[in-house]
C-alpha positions in Angstrom: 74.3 204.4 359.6 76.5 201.4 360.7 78.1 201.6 357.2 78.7 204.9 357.0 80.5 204.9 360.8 82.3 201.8 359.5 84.0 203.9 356.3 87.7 205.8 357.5 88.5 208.9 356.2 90.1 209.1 352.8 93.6 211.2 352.7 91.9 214.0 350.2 89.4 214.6 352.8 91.8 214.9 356.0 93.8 216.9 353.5 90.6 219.3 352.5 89.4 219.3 356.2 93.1 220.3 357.6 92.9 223.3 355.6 89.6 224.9 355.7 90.8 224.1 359.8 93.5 226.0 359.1 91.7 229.0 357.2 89.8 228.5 360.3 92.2 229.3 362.5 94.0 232.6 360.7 90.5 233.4 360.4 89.7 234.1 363.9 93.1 235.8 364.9 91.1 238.0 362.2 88.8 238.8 365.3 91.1 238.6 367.8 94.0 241.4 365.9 91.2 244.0 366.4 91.4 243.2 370.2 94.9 243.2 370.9 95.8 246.3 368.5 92.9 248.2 370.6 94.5 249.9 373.2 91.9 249.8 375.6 92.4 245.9 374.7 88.8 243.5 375.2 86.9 246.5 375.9 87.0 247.2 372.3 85.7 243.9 371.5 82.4 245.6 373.4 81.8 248.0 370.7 80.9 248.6 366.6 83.1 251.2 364.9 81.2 254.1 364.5 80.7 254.5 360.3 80.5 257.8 358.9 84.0 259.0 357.7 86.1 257.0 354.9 88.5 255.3 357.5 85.5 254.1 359.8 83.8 252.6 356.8 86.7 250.6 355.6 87.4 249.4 359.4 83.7 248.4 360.0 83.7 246.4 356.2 87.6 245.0 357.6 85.6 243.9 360.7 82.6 242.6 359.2 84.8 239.7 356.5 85.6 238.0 359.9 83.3 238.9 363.1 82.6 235.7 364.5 82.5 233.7 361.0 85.7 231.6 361.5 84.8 231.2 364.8 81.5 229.6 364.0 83.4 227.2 360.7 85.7 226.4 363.7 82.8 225.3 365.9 81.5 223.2 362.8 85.0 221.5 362.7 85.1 220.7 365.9 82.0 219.1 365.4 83.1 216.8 363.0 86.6 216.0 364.5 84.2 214.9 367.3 82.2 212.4 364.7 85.7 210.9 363.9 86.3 210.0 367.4 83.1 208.6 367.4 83.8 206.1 364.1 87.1 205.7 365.2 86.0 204.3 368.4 83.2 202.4 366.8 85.1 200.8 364.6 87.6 199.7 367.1 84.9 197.9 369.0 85.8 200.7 372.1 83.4 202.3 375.1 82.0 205.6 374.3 82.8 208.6 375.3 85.0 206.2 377.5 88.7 208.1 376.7 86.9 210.8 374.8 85.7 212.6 378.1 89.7 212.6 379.2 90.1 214.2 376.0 88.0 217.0 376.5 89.2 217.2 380.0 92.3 218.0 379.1 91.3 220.9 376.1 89.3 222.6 378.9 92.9 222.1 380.8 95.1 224.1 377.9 91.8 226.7 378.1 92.1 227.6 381.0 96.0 228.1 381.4 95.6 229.7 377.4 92.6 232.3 379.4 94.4 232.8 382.8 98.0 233.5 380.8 97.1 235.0 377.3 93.7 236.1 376.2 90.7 236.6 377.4 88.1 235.4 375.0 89.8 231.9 375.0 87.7 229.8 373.2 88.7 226.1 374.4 87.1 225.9 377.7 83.8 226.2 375.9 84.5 223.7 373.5 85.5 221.2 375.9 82.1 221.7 377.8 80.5 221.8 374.8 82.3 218.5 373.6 81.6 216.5 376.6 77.6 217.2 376.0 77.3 216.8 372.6 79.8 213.4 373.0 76.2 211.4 374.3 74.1 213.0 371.5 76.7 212.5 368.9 75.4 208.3 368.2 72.1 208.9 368.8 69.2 208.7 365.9 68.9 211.5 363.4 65.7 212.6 364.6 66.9 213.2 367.8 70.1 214.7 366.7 67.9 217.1 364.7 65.6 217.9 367.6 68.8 218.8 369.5 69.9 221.2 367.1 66.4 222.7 366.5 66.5 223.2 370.7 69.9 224.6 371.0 69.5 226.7 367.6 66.3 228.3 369.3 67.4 228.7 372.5 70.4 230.3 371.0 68.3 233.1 369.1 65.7 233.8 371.7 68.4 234.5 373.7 70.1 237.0 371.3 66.8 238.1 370.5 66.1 239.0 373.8 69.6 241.2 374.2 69.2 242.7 371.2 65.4 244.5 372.1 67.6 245.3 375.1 70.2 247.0 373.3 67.7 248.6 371.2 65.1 249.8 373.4 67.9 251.6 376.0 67.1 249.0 378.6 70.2 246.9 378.1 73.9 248.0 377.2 77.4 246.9 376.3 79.7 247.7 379.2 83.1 247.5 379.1 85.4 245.1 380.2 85.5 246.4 384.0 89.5 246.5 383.7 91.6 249.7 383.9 91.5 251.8 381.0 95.5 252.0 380.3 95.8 248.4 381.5 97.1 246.6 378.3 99.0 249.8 377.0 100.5 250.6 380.5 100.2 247.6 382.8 102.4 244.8 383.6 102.1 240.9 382.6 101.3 239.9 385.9 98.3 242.8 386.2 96.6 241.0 383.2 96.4 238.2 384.3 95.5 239.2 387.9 92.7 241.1 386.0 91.5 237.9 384.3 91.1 235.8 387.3 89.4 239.1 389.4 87.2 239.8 386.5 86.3 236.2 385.6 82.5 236.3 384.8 83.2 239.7 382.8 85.6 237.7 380.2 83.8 234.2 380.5 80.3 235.3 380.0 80.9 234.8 376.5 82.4 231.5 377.0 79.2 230.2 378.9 76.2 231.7 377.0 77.3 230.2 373.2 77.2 226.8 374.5 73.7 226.2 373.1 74.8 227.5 369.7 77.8 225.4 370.2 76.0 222.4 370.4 73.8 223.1 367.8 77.1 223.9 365.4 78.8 220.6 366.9 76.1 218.8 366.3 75.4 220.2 362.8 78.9 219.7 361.9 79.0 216.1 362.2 75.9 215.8 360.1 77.0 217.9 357.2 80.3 215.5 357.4 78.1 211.9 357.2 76.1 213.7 354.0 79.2 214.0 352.4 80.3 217.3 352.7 83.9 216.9 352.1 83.3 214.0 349.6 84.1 214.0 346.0 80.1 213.5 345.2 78.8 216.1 347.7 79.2 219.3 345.1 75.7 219.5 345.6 75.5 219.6 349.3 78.2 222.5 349.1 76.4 224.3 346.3 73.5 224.6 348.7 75.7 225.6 351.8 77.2 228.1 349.5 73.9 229.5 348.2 72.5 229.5 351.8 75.2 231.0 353.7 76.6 233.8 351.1 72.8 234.3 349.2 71.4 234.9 352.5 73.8 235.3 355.3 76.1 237.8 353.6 73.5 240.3 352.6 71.5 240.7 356.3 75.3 240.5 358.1 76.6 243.5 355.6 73.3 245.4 357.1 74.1 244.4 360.5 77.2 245.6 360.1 76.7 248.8 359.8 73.0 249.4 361.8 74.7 250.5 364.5 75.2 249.2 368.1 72.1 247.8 369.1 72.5 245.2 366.7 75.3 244.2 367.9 74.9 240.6 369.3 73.2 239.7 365.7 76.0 240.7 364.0 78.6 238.5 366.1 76.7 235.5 367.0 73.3 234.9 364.7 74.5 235.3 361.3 77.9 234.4 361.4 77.1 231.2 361.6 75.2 231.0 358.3 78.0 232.3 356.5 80.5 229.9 357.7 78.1 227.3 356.3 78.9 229.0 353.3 82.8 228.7 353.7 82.2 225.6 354.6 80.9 224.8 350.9 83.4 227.1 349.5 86.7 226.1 350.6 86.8 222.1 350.4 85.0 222.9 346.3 87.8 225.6 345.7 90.4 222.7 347.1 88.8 219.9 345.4 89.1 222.2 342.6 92.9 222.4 342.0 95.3 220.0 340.5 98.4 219.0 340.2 101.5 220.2 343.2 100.2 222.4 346.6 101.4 225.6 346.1 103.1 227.6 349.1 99.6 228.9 350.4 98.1 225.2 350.8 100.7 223.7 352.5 100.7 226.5 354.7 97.4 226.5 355.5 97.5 222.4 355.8 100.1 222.8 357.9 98.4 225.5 360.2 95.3 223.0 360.4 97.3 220.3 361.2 98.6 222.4 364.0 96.0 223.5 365.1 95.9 224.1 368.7 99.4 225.2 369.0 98.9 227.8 365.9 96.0 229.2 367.7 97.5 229.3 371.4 100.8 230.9 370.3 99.2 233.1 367.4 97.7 235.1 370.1 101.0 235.0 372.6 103.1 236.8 369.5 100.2 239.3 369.1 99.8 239.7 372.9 103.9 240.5 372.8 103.7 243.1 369.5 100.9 245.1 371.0 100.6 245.3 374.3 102.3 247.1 377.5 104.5 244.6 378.6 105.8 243.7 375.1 106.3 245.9 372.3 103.6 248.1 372.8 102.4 248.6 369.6 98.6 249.0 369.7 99.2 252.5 371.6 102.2 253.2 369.2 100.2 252.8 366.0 96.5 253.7 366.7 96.9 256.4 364.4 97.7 253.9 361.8 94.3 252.2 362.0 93.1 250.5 360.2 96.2 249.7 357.9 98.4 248.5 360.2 96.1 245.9 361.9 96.0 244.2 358.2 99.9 244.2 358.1 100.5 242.9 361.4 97.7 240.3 360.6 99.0 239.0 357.2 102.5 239.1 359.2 101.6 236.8 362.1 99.6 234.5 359.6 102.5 234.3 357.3 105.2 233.9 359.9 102.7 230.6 361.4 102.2 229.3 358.1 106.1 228.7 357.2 107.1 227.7 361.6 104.2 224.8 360.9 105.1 224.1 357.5 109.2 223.8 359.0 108.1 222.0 361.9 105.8 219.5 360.4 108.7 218.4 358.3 110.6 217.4 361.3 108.4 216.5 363.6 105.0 214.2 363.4 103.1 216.7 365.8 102.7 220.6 366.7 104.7 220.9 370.2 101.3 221.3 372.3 99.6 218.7 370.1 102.5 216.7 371.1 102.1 217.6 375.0 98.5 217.3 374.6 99.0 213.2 373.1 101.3 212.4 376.3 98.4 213.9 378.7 96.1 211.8 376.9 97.6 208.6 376.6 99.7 208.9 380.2 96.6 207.2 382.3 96.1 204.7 379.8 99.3 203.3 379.9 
């Protein structure tokens, strides 16, 4: 192990894991359009399109390509940006977590302002919990790392489990959001986020209860990255994560999908996750695949994973402007339109952030909250 901590990370594997970060990130605004172009806004988030008619099916199959998938292949990157901390601060000899805790002190920071001022379902604060847990399990001995993730993996399920025989048996239900109806087609700015802070527990129960399959993805992450999983001789490991996640995930999440309701929670948060173990394989073979110059779509999806943070804070401001109340108002304007326009205004958004990063990174050596996020960071240090 003290070899393979000691090794840096080569330039085709930053390059690999920047974009399958930044498929990553367009990859969850894939979630999070369907909230903001729902004009009853997060309660929407609460409930499965009902199937039956043409439109409804193509909506619920729209919904299923990225409910909670990019979400979980971001969780497994964070995972392993959290092993390169570790090696980096191994190999310089440093304390650890030591900085590392600051770190994640300041992500929960960004989360919170990034909840209070623009979305609900922020997913940083989490993270940064998550982060400062998993950073004393991240050196400890592979059996132990592996009894981690067997514990959090299980306590993860039973817990889903249990909701689910809730949902299905009539005893438990998804309520809404507990915020005025016409609030995000009607209210003001300011409302929202006086709604956010009044109906805290509502929009952070999410936040707080996928902390153990957090840590179980964190932890898993940073495994799959010491077997190799971005290097040139792991094919094999990513032709077994491909096999797993798509041979298995994709067929029991399509049924999920469309089971109705109850089944709900299992289609979000338990098989997600096995499928992005199967991007995970996918996109770093597809990459390693090509040859020769980027083309327009890699560099714009290195250059959205590069920027990371500030691509996913500010991808979800623009879409917050376009479609609620208090901006242009569009999710009330076009709901007729649905489920057509939500795929235009998504490819939109994700074009417009792949050229901005692409642009900016050429000028600059940083995103401009990855920039204010380094000053934070290295400001009690100096």
């Amino acid at each position: 192990m003290t070899e393979v901590l000691r090794q840096a990370p080569t330039s085709s594997r930053i390059t690999a894991i920047d974009v399958v970060r930044g498929v990553a990130i367009l990859g969850t605004l894939g979630t999070n359009i369907w909230i903001f172009t729902d004009p009853e806004g997060p309660a929407g988030m609460l409930t499965m399109v009902a199937t039956g008619t043409l439109t409804a099916n193509i909506e619920a199959t729209i919904r299923f390509l990225a409910n909670g998938k990019f979400l979980s292949l971001l969780t497994l990157l964070f995972g392993i940006g959290l092993e390169l901390q570790y090696r980096s601060a191994r190999r310089r000899g440093g304390r650890w977590p030591g900085w590392y805790l600051w770190r994640a002190a300041l992500l929960f920071t960004e989360g919170l302002l990034h909840y209070i001022l623009i979305f609900e379902f922020d997913v940083l604060m989490s993270y940064a919990v998550t982060s400062m847990l998993v950073a004393y399990l991240i050196g400890r001995s592979d059996r132990a790392v592996k009894g981690w993730i067997i514990a959090m993996g299980s306590l993860h399920v039973a817990f889903i489990g249990v909701v689910t025989l809730g949902l299905l048996t009539g005893h438990a239900s998804l309520g809404g959001s507990g915020a005025p109806s016409q609030l995000f087609t009607t209210g003001s700015w300011l409302e929202q986020v006086s709604t956010r802070i009044t109906h805290w527990g509502v929009y952070r129960i999410e936040a707080i209860f996928i902390i153990p399959m957090s840590v179980a993805l964190f932890l898993l992450g940073a495994r799959l990255y010491r077997a190799g999983v971005f290097a040139a001789e792991g094919q094999r490991l990513r032709n077994r994560l491909m096999l797993f996640g798509f041979g298995i995930g994709v067929p029991l999440n399509l049924l999920t999908a469309f089971a109705g309701p109850g089944w709900f929670m299992v289609d979000r948060y338990i098989l997600p996750p096995v499928i992005a173990l199967g991007l995970l394989g996918l996109i770093p073979t597809v990459v390693g695949a090509l040859r020769g110059t980027p083309g327009i779509l890699r560099r714009g999806l290195t250059a959205v994973g590069r920027m990371a943070l500030s691509c996913y804070v500010f991808q979800n401001l623009v879409a917050a402007i376009l479609c609620y109340g208090w901006g242009f108002g569009l999710a009330a304007r076009f709901d007729w339109a649905r489920p057509w326009w939500v795929l235009v205004i998504w490819a939109a958004i994700c074009a417009t952030f792949m050229t901005l990063s692409t642009w900016w990174l050429r000028r600059f050596e940083r995103g401009p909250l990855e920039a204010a996020w380094n000053w934070a960071y290295r400001l009690p240090q100096r």
